[in-house]
N, C-alpha and C positions, 0 to 999 in steps of 0.2 A: 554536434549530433545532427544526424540526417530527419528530419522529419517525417518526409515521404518514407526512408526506407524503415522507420520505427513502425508507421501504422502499418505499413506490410507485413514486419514481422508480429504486430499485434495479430492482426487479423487472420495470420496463419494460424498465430500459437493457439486464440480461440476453437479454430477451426479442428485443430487437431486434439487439441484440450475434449471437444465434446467427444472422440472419438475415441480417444483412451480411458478418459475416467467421466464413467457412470454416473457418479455424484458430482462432478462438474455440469453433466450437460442436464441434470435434473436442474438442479439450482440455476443455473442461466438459462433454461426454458422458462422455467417460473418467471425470473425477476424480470427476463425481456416480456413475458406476457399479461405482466402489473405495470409496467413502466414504458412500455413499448420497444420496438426493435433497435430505435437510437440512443437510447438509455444508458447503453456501455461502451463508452468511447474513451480515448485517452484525452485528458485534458491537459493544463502544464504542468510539465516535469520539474521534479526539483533535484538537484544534483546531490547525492546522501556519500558520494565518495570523496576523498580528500576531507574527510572530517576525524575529530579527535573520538576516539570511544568513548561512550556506545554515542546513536543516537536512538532516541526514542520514539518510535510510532506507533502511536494511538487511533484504535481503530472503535469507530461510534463510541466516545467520549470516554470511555472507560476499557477497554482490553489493549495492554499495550504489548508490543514489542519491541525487542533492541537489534540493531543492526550496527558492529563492531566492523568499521573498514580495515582493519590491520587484520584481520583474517577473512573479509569479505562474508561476513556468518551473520544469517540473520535469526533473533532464536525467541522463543516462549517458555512459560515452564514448562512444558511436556514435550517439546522437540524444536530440532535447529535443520539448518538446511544452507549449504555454500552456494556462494552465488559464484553462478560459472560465465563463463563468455560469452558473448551473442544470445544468451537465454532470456526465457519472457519468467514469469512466476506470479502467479495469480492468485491474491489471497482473499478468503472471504467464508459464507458458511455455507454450509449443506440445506439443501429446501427442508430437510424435515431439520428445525433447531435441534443441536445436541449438546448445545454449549463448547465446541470446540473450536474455535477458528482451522482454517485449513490453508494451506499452501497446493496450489497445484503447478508440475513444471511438466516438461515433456519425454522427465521421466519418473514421476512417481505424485503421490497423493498424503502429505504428511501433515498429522495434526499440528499446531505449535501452541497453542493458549487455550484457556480456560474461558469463555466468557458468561457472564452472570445475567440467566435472561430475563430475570425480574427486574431490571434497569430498563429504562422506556427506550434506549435507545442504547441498541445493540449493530455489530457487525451487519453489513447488509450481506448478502447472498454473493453477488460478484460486485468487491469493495475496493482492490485495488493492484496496482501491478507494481513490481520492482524490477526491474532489464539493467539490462548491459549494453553499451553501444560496442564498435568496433575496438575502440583506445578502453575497454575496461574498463569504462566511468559507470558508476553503480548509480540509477537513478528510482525513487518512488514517484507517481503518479497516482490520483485518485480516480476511478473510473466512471461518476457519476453518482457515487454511493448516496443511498436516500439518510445516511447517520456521517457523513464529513470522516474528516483524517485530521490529525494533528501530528506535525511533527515537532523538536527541539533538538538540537543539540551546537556542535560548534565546528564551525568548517577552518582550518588552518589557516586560509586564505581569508578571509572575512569576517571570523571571527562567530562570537554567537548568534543563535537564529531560533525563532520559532515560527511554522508557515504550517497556518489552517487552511484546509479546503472545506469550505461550509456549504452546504446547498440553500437554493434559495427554489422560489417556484418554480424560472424559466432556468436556471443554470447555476452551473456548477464555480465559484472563486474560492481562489486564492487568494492569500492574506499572505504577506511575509512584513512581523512586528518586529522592529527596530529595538534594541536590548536596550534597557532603562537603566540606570542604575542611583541607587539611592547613597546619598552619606549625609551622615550627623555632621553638623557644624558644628567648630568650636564654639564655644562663647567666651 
């Protein structure tokens, strides 16, 4: 994966993101003008393609979704969305809460999950991106979000994975936890 040509194509999708849908460039006016204009950047990417179905992304501790690589679908209970080539998709919530998570791409605005906003720690506004490189590798990133991401699932190649992005004051990490496994000894 190209680096440079990833935050280009971020920085387009943003660009054109505020331009097309309304409720994007509400929500990212807002959270850049609580957090500041650096606030939304891509940090590391985690590779979610070549994994076994689904895997699971968890978005501020509690709203998850699934993203099944054998159809490239990433879905909630109230709607799914294919993940296409060279695309950005930006998921997060609308400035006024309505409890729904949102997906935006550069051709449409689709709710996918339900989230429960009596929980201290909800979706943030602009929370996170899933792209595509050139070779159709399907990648999650989290964008700063002030509520973390959690992924899990099991990559064919390496086996199982869990990789939190937790904020902290100054910044944004990653965590990727090494799979434990427990067994009862004979006696």
């Amino acid at each position: 994966m190209d680096a440079t040509k990833v935050q280009s194509q971020f920085s387009t999708a943003i660009a054109e993101f505020r331009k097309r849908h309304d409720e994007f460039d509400k929500a990212y006016r807002s959270y850049t003008g609580q957090y500041g204009d650096r606030s939304v950047r891509l940090y590391e990417s985690y590779k979610i393609s070549g994994t076994i179905d689904p895997v699971i992304i968890i978005l501020g501790r509690t709203t998850p979704l699934f993203y099944r690589d054998s159809r490239r679908l990433v879905s909630g209970t109230i709607g799914s969305l294919t993940i296409e080539r060279e695309n950005f998709y930006l998921l997060g919530r609308r400035d006024r809460p309505d409890s729904k998570l949102v997906c935006w791409s550069s051709t449409e605005e689709i709710e996918l999950e339900h989230y429960d906003s009596r929980v201290s720690i909800i979706p943030s506004r602009i929370h996170a991106a899933i792209f595509t490189d050139e070779e159709y590798e399907v990648y999650f990133t989290d964008l700063g979000s002030t509520s973390g991401s959690i992924l899990s699932g099991e990559s064919l190649k390496s086996g199982a994975f869990i990789a939190l992005y937790g904020t902290s004051i100054i910044d944004v990490h990653k965590i990727t936890i090494d799979a434990k496994y427990a067994r009862n000894k004979k006696s």
